[in-house]
VEXKOL-246806 format. One record per residue: residue number from 0; x, y, z of N, C-alpha, C, O in turn. Coordinates in Angstrom, 1 decimal. Atoms other than C-alpha are relative to their C-alpha. Example, Ala and Ser with C-alpha at 12.3 -4.5 7.8 and 13.67 -1.06 7.14 Angstrom:
2
<r 0 <0.9 -1.2 0.0> <12.3 -4.5 7.8> <0.9 1.2 0.0> <1.9 1.2 0.7>> <r 1 <-0.9 -1.1 0.0> <13.7 -1.1 7.1> <-0.8 1.1 0.8> <-0.3 2.2 0.9>> 
END
This chain:
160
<r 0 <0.2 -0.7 1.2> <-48.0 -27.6 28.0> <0.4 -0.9 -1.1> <1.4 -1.7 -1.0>> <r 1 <-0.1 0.7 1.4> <-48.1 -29.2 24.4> <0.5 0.8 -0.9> <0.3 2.0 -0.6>> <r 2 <-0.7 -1.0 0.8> <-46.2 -27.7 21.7> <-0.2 -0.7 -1.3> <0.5 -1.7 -1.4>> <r 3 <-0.2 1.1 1.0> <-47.0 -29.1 18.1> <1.3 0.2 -1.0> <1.6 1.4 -1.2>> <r 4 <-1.3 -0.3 0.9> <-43.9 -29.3 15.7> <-1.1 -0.5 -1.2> <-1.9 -1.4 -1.0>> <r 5 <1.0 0.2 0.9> <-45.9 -29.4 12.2> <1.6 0.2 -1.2> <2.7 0.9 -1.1>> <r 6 <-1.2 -0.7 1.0> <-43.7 -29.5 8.9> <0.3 -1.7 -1.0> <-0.2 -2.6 -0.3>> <r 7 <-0.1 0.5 1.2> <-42.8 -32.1 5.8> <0.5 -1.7 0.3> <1.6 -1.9 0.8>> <r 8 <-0.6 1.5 -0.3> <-42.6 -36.1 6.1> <1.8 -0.6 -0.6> <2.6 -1.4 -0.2>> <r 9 <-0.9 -0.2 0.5> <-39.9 -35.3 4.0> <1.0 1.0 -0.6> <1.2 1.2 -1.8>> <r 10 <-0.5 -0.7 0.1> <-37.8 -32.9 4.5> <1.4 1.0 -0.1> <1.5 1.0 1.2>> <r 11 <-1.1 -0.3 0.2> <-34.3 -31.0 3.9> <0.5 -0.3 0.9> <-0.2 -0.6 1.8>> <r 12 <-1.0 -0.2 -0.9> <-31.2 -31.3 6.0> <-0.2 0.9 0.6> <0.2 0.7 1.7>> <r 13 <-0.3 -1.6 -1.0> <-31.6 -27.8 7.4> <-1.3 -0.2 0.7> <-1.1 -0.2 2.0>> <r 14 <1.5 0.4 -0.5> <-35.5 -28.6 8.2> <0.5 -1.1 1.0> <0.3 -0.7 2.1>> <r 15 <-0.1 0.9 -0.5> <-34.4 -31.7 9.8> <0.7 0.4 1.3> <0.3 -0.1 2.3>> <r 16 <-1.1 -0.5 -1.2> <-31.4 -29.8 12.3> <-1.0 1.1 0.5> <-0.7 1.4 1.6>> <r 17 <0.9 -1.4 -0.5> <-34.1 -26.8 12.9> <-1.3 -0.5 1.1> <-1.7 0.0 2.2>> <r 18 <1.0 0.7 -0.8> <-36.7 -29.3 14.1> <0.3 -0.8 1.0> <-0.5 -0.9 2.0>> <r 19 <-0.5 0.6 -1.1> <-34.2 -31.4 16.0> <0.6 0.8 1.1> <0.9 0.3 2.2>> <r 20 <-0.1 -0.8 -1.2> <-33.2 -28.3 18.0> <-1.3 0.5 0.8> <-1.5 0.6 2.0>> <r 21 <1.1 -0.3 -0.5> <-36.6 -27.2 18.1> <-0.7 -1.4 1.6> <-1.0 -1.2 2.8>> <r 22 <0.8 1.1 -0.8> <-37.9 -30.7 19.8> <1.1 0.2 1.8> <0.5 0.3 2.9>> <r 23 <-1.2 -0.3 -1.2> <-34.6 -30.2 22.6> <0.1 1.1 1.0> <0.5 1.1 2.1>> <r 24 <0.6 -1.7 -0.2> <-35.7 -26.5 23.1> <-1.4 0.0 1.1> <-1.6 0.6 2.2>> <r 25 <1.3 0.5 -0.8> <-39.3 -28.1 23.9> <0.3 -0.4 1.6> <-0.1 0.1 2.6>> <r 26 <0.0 0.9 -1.1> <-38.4 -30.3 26.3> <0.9 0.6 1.0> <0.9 0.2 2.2>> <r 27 <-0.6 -0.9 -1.3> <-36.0 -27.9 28.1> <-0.6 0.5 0.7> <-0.4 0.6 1.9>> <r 28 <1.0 -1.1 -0.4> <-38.9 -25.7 28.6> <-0.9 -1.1 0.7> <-1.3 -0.3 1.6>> <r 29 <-0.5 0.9 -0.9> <-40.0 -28.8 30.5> <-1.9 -0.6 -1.0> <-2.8 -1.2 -0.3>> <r 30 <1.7 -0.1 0.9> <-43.7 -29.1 27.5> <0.7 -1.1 -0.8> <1.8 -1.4 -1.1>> <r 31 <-0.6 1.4 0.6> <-44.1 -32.2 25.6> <-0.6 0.4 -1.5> <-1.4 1.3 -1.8>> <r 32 <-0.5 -0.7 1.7> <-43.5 -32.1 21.6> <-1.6 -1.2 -0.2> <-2.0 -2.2 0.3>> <r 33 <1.4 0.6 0.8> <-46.9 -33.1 19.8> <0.5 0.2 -1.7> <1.1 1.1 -2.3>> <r 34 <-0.1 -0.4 1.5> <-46.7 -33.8 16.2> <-0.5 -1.4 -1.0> <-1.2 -2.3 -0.5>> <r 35 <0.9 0.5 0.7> <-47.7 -35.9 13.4> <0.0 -2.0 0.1> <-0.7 -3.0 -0.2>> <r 36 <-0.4 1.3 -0.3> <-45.9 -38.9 14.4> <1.3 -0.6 -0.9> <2.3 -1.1 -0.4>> <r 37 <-0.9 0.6 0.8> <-44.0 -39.9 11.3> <1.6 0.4 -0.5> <2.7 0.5 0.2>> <r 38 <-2.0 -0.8 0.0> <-40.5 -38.7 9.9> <0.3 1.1 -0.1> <-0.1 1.8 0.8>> <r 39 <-0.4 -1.3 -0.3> <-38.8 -35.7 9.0> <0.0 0.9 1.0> <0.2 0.7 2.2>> <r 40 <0.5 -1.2 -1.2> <-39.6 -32.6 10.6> <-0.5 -0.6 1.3> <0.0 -0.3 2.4>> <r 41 <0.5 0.6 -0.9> <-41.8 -34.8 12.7> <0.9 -1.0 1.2> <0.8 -0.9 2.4>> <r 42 <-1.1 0.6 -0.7> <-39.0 -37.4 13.8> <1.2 0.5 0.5> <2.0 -0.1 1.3>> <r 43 <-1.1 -0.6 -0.2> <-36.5 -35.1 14.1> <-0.1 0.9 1.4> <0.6 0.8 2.4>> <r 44 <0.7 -0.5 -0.9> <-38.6 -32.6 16.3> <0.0 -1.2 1.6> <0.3 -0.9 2.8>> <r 45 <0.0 1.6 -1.6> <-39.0 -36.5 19.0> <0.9 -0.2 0.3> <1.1 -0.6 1.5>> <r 46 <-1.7 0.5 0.3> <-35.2 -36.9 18.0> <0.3 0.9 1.7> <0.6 0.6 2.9>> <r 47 <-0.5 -1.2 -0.9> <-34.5 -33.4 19.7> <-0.3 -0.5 1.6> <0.6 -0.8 2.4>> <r 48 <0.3 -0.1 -1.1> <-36.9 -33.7 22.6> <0.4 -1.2 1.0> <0.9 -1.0 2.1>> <r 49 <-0.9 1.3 -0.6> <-35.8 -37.4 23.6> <1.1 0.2 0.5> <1.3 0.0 1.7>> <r 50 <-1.1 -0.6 -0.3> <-32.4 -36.1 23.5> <-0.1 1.1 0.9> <1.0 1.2 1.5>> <r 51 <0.0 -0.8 -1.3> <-33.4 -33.3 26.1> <-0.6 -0.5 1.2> <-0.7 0.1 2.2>> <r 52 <0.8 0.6 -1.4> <-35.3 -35.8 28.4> <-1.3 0.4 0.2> <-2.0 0.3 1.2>> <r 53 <1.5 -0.5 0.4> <-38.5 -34.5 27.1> <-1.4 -1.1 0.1> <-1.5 -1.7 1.2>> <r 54 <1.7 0.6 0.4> <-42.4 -36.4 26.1> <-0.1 0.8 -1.0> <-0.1 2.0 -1.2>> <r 55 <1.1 -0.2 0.9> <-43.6 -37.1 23.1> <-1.0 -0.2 -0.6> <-1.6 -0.9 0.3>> <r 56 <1.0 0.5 -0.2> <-46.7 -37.6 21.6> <0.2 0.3 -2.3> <0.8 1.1 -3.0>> <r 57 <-0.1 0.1 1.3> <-47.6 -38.8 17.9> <-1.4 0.0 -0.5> <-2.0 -1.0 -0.3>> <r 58 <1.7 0.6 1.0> <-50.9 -38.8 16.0> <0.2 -0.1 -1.4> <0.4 0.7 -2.3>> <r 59 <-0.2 0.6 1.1> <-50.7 -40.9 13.5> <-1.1 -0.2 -1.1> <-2.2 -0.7 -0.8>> <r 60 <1.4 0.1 0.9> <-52.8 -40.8 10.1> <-0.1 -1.3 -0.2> <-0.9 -1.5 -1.2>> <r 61 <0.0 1.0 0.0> <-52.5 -44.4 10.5> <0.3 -1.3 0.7> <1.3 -1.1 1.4>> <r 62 <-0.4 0.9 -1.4> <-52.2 -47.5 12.6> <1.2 -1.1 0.0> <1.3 -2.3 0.3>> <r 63 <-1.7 0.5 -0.3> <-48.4 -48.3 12.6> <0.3 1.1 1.1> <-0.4 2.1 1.5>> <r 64 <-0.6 -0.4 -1.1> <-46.3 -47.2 15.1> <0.9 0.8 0.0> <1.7 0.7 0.9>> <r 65 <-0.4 -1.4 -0.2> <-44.9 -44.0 14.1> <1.8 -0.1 -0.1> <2.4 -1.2 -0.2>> <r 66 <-1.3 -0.1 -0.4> <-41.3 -42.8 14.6> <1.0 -0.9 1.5> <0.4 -1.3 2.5>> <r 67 <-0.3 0.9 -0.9> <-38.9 -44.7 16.9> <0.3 0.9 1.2> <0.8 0.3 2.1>> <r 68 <0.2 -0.4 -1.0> <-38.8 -41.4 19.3> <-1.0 0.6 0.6> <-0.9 1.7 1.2>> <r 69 <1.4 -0.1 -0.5> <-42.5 -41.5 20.3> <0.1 -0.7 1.2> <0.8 -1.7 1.5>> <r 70 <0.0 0.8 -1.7> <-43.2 -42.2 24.0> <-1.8 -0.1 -0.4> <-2.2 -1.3 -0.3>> <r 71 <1.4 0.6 0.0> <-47.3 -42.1 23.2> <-0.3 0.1 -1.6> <0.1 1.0 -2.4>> <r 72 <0.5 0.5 1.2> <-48.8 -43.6 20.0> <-1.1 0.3 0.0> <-1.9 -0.4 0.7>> <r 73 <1.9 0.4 0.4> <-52.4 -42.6 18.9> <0.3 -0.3 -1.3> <1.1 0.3 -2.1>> <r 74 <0.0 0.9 1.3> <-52.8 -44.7 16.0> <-1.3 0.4 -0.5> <-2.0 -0.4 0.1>> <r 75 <1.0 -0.5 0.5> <-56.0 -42.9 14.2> <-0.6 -0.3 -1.0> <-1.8 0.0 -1.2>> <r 76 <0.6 0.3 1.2> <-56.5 -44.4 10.9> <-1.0 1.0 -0.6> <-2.1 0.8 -1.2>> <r 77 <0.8 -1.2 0.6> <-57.7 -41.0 10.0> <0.0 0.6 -1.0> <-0.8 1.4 -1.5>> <r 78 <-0.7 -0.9 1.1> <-55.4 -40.0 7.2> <0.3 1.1 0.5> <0.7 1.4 1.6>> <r 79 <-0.2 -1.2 -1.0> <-55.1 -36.3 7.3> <-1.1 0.5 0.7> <-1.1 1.8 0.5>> <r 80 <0.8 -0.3 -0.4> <-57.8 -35.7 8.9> <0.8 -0.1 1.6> <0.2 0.4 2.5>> <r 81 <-0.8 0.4 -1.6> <-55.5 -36.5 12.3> <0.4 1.5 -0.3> <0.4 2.0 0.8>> <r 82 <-0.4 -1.3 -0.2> <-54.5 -33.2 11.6> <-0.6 1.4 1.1> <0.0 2.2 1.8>> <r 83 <1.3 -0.4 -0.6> <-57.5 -31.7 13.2> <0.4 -0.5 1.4> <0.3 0.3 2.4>> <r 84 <0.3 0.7 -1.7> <-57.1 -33.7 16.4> <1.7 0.4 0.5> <1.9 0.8 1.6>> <r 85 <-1.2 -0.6 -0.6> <-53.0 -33.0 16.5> <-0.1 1.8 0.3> <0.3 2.2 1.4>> <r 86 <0.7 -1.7 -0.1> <-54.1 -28.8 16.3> <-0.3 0.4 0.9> <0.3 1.3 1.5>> <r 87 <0.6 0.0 -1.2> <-56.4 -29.2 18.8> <0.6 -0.5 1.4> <0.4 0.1 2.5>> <r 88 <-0.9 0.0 -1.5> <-54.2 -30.7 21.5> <1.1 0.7 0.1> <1.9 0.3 0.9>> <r 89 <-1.5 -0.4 -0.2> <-51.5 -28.2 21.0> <-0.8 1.4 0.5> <-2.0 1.8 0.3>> <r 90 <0.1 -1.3 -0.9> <-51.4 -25.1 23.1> <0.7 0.6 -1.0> <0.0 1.6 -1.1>> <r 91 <-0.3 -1.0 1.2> <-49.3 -23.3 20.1> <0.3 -1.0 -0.7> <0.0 -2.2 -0.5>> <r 92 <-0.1 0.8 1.4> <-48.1 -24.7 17.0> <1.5 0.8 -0.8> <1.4 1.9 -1.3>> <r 93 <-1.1 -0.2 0.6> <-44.3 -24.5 15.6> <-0.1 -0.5 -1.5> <-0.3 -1.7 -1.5>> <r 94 <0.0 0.3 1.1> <-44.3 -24.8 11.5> <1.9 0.0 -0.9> <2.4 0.9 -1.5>> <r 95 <-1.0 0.2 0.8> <-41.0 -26.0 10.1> <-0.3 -0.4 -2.0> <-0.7 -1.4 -2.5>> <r 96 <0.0 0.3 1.2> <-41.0 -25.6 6.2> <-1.5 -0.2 0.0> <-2.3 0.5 0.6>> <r 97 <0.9 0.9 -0.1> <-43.8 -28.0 5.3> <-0.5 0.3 -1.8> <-0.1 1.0 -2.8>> <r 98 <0.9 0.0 1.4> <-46.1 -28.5 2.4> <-1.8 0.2 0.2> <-2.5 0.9 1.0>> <r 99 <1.9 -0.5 -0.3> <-50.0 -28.9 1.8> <-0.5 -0.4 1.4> <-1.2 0.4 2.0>> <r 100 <0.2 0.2 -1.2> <-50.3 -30.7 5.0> <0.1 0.4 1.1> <-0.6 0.3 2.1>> <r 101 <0.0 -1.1 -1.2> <-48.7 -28.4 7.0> <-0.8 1.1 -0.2> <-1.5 1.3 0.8>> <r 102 <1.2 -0.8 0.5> <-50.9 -25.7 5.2> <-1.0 -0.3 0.9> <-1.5 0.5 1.7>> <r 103 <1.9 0.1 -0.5> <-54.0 -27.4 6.4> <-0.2 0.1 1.8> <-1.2 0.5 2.4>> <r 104 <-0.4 -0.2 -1.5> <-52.5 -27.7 10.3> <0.1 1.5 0.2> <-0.4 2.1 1.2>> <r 105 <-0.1 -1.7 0.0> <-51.6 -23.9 9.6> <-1.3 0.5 0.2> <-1.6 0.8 1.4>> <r 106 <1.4 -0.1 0.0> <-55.0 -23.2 8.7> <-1.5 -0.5 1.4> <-2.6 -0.1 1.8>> <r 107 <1.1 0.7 -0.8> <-56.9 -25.3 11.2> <0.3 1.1 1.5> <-0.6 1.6 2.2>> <r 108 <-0.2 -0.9 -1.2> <-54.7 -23.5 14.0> <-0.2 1.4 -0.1> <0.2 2.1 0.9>> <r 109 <-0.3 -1.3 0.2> <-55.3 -20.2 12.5> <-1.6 0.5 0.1> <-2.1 1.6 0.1>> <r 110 <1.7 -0.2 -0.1> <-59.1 -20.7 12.8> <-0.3 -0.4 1.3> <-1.4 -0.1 1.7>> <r 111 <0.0 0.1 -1.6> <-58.8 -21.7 16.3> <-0.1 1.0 0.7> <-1.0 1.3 1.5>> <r 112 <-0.5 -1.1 -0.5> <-57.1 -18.9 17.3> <1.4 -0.4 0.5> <1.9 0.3 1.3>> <r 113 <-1.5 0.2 -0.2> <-53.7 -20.5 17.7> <0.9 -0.1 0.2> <1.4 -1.0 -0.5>> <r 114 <-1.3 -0.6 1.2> <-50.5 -19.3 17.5> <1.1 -0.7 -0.5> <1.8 -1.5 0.1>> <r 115 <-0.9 0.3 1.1> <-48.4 -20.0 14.8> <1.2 0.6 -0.1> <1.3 1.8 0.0>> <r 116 <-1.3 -0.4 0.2> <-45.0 -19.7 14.4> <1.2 -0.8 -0.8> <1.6 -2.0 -0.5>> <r 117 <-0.3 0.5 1.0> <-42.8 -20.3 11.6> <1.6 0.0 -0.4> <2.3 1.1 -0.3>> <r 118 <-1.5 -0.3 0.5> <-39.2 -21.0 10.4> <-0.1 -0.3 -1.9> <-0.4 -1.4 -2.3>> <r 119 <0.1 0.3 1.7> <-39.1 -21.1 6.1> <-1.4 -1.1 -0.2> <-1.6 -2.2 -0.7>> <r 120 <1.2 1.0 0.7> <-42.7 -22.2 5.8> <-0.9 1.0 -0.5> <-0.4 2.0 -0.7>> <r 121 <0.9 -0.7 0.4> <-45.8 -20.6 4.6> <-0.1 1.7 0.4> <0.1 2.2 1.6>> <r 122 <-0.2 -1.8 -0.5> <-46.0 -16.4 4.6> <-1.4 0.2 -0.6> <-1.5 0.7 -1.7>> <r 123 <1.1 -0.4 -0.2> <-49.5 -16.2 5.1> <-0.3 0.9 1.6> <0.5 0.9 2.6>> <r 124 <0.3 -0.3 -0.9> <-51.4 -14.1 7.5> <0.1 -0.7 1.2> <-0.1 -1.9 1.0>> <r 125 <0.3 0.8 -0.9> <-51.3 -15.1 11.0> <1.1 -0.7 0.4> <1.1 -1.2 1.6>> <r 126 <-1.4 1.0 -0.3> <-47.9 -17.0 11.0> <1.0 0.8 0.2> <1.3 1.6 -0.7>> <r 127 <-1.0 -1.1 -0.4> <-45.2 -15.0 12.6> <1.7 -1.0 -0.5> <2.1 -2.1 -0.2>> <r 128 <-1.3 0.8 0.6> <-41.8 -15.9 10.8> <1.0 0.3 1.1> <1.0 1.4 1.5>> <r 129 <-0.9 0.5 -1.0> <-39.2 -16.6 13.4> <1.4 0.0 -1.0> <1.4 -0.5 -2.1>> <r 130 <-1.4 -0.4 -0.1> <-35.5 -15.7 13.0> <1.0 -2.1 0.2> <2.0 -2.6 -0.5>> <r 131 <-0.4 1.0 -0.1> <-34.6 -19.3 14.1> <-0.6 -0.7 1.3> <-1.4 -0.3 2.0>> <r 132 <1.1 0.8 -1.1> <-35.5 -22.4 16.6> <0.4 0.8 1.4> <-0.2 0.2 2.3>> <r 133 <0.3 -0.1 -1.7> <-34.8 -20.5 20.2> <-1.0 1.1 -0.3> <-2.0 1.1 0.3>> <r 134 <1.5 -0.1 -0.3> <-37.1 -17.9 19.0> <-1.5 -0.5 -0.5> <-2.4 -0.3 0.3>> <r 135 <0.7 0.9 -0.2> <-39.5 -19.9 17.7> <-0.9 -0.6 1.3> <-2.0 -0.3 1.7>> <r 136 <0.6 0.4 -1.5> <-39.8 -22.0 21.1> <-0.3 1.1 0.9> <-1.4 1.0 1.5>> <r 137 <0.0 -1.7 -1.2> <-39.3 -18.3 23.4> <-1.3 -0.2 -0.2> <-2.1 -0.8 0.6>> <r 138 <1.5 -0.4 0.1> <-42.5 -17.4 21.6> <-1.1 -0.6 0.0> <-2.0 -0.1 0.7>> <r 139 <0.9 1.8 -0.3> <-44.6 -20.7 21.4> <0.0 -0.3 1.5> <-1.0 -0.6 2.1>> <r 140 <0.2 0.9 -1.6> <-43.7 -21.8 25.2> <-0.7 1.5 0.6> <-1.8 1.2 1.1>> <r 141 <0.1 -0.9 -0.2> <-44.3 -17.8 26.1> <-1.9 -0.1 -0.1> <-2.6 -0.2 0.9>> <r 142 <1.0 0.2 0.4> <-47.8 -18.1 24.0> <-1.0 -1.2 0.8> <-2.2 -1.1 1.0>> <r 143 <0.8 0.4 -0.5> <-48.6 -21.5 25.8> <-0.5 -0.1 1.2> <-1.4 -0.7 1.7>> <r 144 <-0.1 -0.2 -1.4> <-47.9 -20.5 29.1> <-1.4 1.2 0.2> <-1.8 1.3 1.4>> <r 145 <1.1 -1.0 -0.2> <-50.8 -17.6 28.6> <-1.2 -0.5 -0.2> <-2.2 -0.1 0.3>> <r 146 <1.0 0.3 0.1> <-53.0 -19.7 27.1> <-0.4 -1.0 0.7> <-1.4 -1.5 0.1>> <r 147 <0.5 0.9 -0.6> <-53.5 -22.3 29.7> <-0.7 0.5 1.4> <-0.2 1.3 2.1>> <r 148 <0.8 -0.8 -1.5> <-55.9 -21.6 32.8> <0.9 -0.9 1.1> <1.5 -2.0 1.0>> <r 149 <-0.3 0.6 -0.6> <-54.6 -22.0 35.6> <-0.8 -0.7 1.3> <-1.9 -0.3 1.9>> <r 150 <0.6 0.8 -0.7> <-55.0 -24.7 38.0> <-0.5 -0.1 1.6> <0.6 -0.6 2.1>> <r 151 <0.1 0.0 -1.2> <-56.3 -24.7 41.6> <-0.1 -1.7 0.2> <-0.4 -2.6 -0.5>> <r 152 <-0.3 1.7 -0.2> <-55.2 -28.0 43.7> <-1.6 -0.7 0.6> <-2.4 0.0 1.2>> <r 153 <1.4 0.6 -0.4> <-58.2 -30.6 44.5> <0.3 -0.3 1.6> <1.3 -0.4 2.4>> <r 154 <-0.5 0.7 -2.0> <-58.8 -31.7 48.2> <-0.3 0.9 0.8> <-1.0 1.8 0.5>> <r 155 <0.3 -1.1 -0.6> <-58.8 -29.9 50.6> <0.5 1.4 0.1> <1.6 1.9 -0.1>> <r 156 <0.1 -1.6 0.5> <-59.6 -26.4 50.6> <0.3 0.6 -1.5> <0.4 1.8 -1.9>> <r 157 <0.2 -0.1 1.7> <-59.4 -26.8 46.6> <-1.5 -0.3 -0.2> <-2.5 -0.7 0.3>> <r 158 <1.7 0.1 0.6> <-62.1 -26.6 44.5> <0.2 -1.7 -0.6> <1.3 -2.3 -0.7>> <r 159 <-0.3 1.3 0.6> <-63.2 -30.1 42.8> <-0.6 0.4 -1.7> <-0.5 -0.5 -2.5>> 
END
């Protein structure tokens, strides 16, 4: 399971400790932290999950090498347009804070069918505000555990 942490390259003290439990939370629940790659919210969220023994994964709007707790690098040279492609690989979507960019990750996941879940960020339709990071993750790991099919094993007497 994928979980995206979405939220401000630069962001408060409180944003930064909300995301770094959030990513620790992730990786308890044993799902790897997807997110934009770069600092704040984003580094803090890799911070967390590293620190729980987690996987992370970074899509970067550009081709440097991200935060220093990334285990996979996509380097995209997309700008925000990587937003679209981080959305899409997440089975739910955590929004710490954020700005226009998280907006548009908001948005993108909200036209998916998504779910969104939020600590002090956007109070739009669609985004369920969260009390703090364990419910947050509850509801997110809860959300991606329903939304993944499940798998039959290949080989024998599996399907291929």
């Amino acid at each position: 399971m994928q979980i995206a942490v979405i939220g401000r390259g630069d962001c408060s003290d409180e944003e930064y400790a909300a995301a770094e439990t959030i990513g620790r939370l992730i990786a308890g629940n044993r799902a790897t932290v997807c997110c934009g790659g770069l600092g704040g919210v984003m580094e803090a969220a890799c911070r967390g999950a590293k620190g729980g023994g987690g996987t992370t994964v970074g899509i970067l709007p550009d081709t440097g090498d991200g935060n220093a707790y990334l285990d996979v690098v996509v380097r995209t040279g997309m700008g925000h347009a990587r937003n679209i492609i981080l959305v899409h690989s997440a089975d739910a979507v955590i929004a710490v804070g954020g700005g226009y960019g998280t907006l548009s990750e908001i948005a993108v996941a909200l036209k998916m069918g998504k779910p969104v879940y939020g600590l002090a960020t956007w109070k739009i339709e669609g985004v369920m505000a969260c009390a703090g990071p364990e419910e947050a993750v509850s509801l997110a790991v809860r959300a991606g555990r329903l939304s993944r099919p499940s798998r039959s094993p290949r080989g024998p007497g599996g399907s291929a």
